[in-house]
C-alpha positions in Angstrom: 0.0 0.0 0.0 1.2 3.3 -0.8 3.4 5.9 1.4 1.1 8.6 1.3 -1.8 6.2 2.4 0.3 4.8 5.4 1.1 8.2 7.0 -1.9 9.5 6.4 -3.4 6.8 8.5 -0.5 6.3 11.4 0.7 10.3 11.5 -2.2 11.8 10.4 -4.5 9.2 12.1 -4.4 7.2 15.5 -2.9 4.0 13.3 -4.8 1.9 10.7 -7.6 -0.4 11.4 -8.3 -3.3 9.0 -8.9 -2.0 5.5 -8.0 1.5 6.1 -4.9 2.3 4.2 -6.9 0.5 1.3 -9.5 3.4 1.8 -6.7 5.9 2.1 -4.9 4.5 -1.0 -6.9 6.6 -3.9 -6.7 10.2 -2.5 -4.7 10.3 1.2 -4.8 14.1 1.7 -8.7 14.1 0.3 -9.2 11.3 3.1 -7.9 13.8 5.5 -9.6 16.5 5.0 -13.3 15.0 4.7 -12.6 14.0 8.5 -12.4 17.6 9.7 -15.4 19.1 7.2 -18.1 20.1 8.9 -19.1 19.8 12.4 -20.2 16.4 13.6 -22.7 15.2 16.2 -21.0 14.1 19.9 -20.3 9.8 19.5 -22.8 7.9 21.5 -20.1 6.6 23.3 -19.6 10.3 24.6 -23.3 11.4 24.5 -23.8 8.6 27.3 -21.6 10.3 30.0 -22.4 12.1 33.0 -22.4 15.4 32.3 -19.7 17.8 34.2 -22.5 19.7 36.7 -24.3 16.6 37.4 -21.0 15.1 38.1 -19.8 17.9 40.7 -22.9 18.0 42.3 -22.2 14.1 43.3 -18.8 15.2 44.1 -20.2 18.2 46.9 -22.7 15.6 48.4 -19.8 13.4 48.8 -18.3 16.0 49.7 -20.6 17.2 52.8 -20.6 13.6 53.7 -16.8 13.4 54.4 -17.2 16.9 56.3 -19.5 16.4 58.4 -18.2 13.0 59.7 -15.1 14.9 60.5 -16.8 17.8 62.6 -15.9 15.4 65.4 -12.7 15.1 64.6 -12.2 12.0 66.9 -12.5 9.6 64.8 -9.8 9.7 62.3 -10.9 6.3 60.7 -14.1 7.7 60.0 -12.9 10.9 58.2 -10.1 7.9 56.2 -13.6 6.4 55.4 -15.2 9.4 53.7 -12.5 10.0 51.8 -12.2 6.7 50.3 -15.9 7.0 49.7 -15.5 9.7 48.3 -12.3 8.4 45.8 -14.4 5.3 45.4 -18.0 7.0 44.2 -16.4 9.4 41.4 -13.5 6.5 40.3 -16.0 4.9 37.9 -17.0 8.0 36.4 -13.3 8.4 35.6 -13.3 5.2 34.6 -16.3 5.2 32.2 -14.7 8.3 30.4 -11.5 6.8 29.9 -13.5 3.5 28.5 -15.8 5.9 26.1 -12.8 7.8 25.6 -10.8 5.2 23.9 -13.9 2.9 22.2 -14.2 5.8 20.4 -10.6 6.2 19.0 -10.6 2.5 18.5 -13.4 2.0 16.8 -13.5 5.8 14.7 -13.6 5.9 10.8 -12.0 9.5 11.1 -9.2 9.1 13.4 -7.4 12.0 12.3 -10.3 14.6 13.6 -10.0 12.1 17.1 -6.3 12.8 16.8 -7.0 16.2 17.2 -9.8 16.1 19.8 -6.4 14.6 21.7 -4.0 17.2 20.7 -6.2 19.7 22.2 -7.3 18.1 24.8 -2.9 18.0 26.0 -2.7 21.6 25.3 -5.5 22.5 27.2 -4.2 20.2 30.0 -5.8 19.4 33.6 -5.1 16.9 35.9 -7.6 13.8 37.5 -5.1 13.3 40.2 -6.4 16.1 41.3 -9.1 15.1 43.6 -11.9 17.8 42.4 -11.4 17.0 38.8 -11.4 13.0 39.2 -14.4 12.9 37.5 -14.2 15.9 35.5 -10.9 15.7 33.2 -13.1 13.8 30.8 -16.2 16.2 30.7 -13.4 19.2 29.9 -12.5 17.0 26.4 -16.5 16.1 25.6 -18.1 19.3 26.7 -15.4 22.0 25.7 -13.2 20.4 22.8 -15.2 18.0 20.7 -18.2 20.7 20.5 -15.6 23.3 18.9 -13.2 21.5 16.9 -15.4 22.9 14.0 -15.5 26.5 15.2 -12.8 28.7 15.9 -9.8 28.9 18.0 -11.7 32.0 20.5 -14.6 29.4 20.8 -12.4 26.4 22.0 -10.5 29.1 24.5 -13.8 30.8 25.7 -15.4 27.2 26.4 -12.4 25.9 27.8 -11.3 28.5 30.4 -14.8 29.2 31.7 -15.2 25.0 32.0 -15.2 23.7 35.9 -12.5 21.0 35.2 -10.4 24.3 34.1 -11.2 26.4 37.0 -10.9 24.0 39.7 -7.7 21.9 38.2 -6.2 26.0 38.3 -7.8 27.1 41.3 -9.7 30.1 40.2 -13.0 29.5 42.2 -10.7 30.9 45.4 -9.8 33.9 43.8 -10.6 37.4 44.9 -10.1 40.7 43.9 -8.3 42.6 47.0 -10.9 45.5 46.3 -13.9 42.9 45.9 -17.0 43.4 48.0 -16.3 40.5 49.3 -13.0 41.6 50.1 -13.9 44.8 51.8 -16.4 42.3 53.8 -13.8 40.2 55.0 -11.7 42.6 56.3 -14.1 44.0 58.4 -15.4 40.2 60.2 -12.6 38.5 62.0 -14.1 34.8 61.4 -14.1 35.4 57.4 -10.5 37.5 57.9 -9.0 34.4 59.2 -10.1 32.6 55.8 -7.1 32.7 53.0 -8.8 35.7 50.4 -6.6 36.9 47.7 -5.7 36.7 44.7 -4.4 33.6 42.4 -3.1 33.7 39.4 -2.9 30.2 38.1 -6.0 30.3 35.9 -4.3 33.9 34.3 -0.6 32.8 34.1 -1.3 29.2 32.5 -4.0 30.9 29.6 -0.5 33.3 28.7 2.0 31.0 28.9 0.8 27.7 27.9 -3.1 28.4 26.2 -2.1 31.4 24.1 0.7 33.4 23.8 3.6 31.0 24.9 6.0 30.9 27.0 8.4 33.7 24.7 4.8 35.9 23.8 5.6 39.4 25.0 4.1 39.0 28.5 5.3 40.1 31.7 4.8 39.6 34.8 2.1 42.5 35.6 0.5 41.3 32.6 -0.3 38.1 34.6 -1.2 40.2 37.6 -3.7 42.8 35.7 -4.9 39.3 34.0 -6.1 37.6 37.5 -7.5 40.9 38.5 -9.6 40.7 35.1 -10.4 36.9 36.1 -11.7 36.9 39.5 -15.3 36.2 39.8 -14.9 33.4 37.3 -16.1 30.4 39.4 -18.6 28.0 39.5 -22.1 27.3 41.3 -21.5 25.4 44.4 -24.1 24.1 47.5 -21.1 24.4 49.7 -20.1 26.5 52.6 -21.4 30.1 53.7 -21.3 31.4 49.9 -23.3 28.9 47.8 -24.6 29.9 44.3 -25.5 29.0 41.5 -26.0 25.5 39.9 -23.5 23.0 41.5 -20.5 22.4 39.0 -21.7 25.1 36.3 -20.1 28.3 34.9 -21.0 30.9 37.3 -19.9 34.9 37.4 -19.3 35.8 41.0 -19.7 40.0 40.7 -18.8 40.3 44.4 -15.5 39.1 44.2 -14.3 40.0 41.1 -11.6 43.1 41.1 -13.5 46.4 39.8 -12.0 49.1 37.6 -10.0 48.9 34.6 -7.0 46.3 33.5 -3.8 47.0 31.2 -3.2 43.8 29.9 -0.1 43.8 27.0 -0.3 48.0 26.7 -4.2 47.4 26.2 -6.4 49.6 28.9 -9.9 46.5 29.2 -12.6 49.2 30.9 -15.3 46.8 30.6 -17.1 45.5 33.7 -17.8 42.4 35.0 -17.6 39.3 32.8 -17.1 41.2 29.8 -13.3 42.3 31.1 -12.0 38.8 30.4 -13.7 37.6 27.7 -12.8 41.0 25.9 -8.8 39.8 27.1 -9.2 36.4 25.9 -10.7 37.8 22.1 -7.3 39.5 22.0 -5.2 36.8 23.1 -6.6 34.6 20.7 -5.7 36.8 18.3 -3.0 38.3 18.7 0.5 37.2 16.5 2.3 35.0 19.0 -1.0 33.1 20.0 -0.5 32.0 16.2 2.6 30.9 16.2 2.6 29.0 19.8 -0.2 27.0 18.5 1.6 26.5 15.1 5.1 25.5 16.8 3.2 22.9 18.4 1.3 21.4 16.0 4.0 21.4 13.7 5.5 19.4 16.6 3.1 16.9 16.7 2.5 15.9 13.4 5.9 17.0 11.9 9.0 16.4 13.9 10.4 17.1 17.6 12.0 20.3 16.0 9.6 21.8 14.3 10.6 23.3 10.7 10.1 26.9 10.7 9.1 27.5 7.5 6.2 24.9 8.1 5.5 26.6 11.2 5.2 30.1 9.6 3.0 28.6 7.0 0.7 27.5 9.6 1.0 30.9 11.6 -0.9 32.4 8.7 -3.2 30.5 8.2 -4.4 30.9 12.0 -4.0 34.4 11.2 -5.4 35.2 8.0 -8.6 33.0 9.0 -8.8 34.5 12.6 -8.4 31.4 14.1 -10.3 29.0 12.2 -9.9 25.7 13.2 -10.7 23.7 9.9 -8.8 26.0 7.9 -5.3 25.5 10.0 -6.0 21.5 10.5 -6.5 21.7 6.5 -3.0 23.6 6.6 -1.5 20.5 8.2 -2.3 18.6 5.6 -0.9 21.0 3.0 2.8 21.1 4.4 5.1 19.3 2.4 7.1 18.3 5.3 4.2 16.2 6.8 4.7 13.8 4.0 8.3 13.1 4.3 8.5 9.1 4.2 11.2 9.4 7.2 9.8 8.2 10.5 10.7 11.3 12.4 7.9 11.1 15.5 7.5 8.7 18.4 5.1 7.3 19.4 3.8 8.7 22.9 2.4 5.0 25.0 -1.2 6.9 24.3 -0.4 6.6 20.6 1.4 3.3 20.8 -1.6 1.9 23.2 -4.4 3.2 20.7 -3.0 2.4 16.9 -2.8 -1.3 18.4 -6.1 -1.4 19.7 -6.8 0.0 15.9 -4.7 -2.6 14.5 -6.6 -5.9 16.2 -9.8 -3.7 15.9 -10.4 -4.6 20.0 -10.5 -2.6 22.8 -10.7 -4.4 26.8 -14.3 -5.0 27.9 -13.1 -3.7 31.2 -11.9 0.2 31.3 -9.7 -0.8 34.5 -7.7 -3.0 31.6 -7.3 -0.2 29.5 -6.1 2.1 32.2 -3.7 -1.0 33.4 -2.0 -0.6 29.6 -1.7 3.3 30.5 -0.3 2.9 34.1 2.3 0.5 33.1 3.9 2.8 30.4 3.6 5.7 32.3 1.0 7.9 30.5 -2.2 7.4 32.6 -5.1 8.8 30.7 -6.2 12.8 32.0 -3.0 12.6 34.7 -0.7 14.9 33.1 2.0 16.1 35.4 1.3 19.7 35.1 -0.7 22.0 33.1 2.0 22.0 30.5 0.4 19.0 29.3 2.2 15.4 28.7 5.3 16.0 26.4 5.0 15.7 22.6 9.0 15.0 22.2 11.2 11.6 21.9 13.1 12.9 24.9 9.8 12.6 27.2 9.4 8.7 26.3 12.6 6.7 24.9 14.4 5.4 28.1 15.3 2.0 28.2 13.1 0.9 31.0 10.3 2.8 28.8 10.7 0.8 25.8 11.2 -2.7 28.1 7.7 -2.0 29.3 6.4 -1.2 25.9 7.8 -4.9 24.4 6.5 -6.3 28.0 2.7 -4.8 27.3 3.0 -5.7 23.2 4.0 -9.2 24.4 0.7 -9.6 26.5 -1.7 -7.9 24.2 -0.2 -10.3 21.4 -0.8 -13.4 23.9 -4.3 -12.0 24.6 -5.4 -11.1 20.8 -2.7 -11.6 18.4 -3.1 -15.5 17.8 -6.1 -14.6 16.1 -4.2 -13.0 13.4 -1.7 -13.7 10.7 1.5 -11.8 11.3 2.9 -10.8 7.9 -0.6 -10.3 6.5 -1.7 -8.0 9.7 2.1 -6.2 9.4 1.1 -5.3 5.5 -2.3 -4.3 7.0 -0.9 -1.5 9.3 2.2 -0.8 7.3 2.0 -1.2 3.9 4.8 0.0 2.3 6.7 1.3 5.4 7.3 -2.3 6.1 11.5 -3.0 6.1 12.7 -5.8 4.6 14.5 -6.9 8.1 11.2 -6.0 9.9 8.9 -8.5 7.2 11.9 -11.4 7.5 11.7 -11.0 11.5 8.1 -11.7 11.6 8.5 -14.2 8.9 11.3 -15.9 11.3 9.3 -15.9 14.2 7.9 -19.3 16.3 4.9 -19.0 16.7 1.9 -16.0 15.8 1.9 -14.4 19.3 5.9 -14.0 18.9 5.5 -12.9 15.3 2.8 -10.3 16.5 5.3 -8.6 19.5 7.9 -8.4 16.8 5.5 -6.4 14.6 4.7 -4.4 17.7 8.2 -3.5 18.7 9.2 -2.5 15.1 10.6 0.9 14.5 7.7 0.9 12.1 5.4 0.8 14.1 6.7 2.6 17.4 7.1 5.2 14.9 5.1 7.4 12.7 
């Protein structure tokens, strides 16, 4: 099967099912770009999941549950007790995401628009380790990417930052303006003085330096400052404590904390009041030059090569500019670049990648989601853990130690014990390789003793750790 076919599928794609590079074959960059034409309805897989505020509210009555066994706080195994309870109530939520998560990229016909739905996803990173977005690190990718993968740029960011996964994972709920009402409140009752009120600039620092602009965008750090200011009041609805509001675990404006008057944000004086300050902010990060080319950078990155070719990246830059940020129109970019096609294998696989373009391969996914997470855990890439709001790395550097790759031919071995006897070595190799096959990779397979052995040796390939 041709090249062009086989990356469009495994660089482009999450990794060829049966029959796809066939279906590539005729037209490869025509392939790609029907996948990302049009908006498309939520999978059912996806539709099927607890939504984010119905999910939080179950997190605040667990919650309340674990507090109020601890008002004694005599019983120390008791309060232990609530807080597994509480681990153990919103754990197969997580779980059910994760499975839905990766039936979908399994079983999709447009892998290269899931591909995406991942890439953004990482960049707009939070954590489930944290406990208050457990549940919730799934909802951020189904309620705030998928929707606007067809829209633009501003829509993704606007969704995103105001999502509950986004402002609990950064903390923003617990920001206050110093010159809030609630502020000038505080200061003037000793019980709510004693609480921790200020400021915190997570939410504002991470949207400059990893969402938009980039680390090397122009910003400083009153920027981040004026930016927090602008942010406060950006919370969610909560049944909790002496200032619920709102609808548990939805978007919710908080006018008395946020900071009044007027923010200079990059030379820009932002007079606008109340939730219009930020959103105003976030219109001009979105489109300002070195929001362009941070997003390029990266997703030249990812779908060209560790060190991203500048004149690819440029190319990409204007696109996002000239279409103010149209999604479509700078995925349709990618598949324009000349350097995408390059036959050299010049990206490794991450273990998500790795883990997902063989569950594509054998067309099976585990009936249990704990199995699937098990694959994750063992090569170190659990799914929605990232280890900061950076994201997981996109670079060979982040993923090609020794004991990494051990543990990738240790899983490859079990999952070809597990599936792969079904299936003919060299004809499943052809199947997900086609014409990137090597000679010494075909006569390996050829050699081996047995099908589970031949399918490992397929699995360990440079071909197909790389795409």
């Amino acid at each position: 099967m041709s090249y062009d076919a086989v990356i469009a599928a495994n660089r482009f794609g999450l990794g060829a099912r049966p029959g796809e590079l066939q279906a590539a074959a005729s037209d490869p960059r025509g392939w790609l770009r029907e996948q990302i034409r049009g908006p498309r309805e939520l999978p059912a897989e996806i539709r099927a999941l607890t939504p984010s505020s119905a999910t939080y509210a179950r997190y605040e009555d667990l919650a309340r549950q674990r507090r109020e066994t601890r008002e004694p706080a005599k019983d120390g195994q008791a309060a232990q007790r609530a807080f597994t309870t509480l681990r153990e109530h919103l754990a197969p939520i997580y779980r059910e995401q994760v499975a839905a998560r990766y039936r979908v990229a399994t079983h999709s016909r447009e892998s290269f628009r899931e591909r995406l739905v991942h890439f953004w996803t990482n960049h707009f990173a939070v954590s489930a380790d944290k406990p208050q977005v457990l549940a919730l690190a799934g909802a951020l990718e189904n309620e705030a990417i998928r929707p606007h993968l067809s829209g633009s740029f501003l829509d993704m960011l606007l969704a995103v930052e105001s999502h509950p996964a986004m402002i609990l994972y950064l903390d923003n709920q617990a920001s206050v303006g110093p010159n809030s009402t609630l502020a000038g409140r505080a200061t003037r009752r000793l019980a709510d003085a004693e609480r921790k009120i200020g400021l915190n600039e997570n939410l504002a620092r991470e949207i400059l330096e990893l969402h938009t602009l980039g680390v090397n965008g122009g910003y400083t750090q009153a920027d981040v400052t004026a930016f927090a200011r602008a942010l406060t009041g950006w919370s969610i609805g909560t049944s909790l404590g002496p200032y619920a509001q709102g609808t548990p675990g939805k978007f919710l404006f908080r006018e008395n904390v946020h900071e009044p008057g007027a923010q200079t944000i990059l030379g820009k004086r932002y007079g606008e009041s109340g939730i219009e300050q930020p959103r105003a902010i976030l219109r001009d990060l979105a489109r300002h030059p070195s929001t362009a080319t941070h997003i390029a950078a990266k997703l030249v990155r990812h779908f060209v090569a560790d060190v991203p070719p500048q004149r690819a990246v440029q190319r990409i830059a204007k696109t996002f500019r000239d279409t103010d940020g149209d999604l479509p129109s700078v995925h349709a970019a990618l598949v324009d670049l000349r350097e995408a096609w390059a036959h050299e294998l010049k990206k490794l696989k991450t273990p998500h990648e790795f883990v997902v373009s063989t569950f594509r391969l054998f067309d099976f996914v585990p009936a249990q989601p704990q199995q699937t997470i098990a694959a994750f855990d063992l090569l170190g890439q659990r799914p929605y853990t990232p280890g900061s709001p950076a994201g997981w790395p996109d670079t060979a550097d982040g993923w090609d130690g020794p004991d990494a790759l051990m543990h990738r031919i240790e899983w490859a071995s079990q999952i070809s014990e597990r599936v792969g006897r079904r299936f003919a070595p060299l004809e499943l190799a052809a199947a997900a390789l086609g014409d990137a096959l090597s000679a010494r990779t075909r006569q390996a397979i050829a050699r081996a003793e047995n099908a589970a052995q031949g399918i490992t040796l397929l699995l360990a390939s440079p071909e197909f750790q790389r795409r």
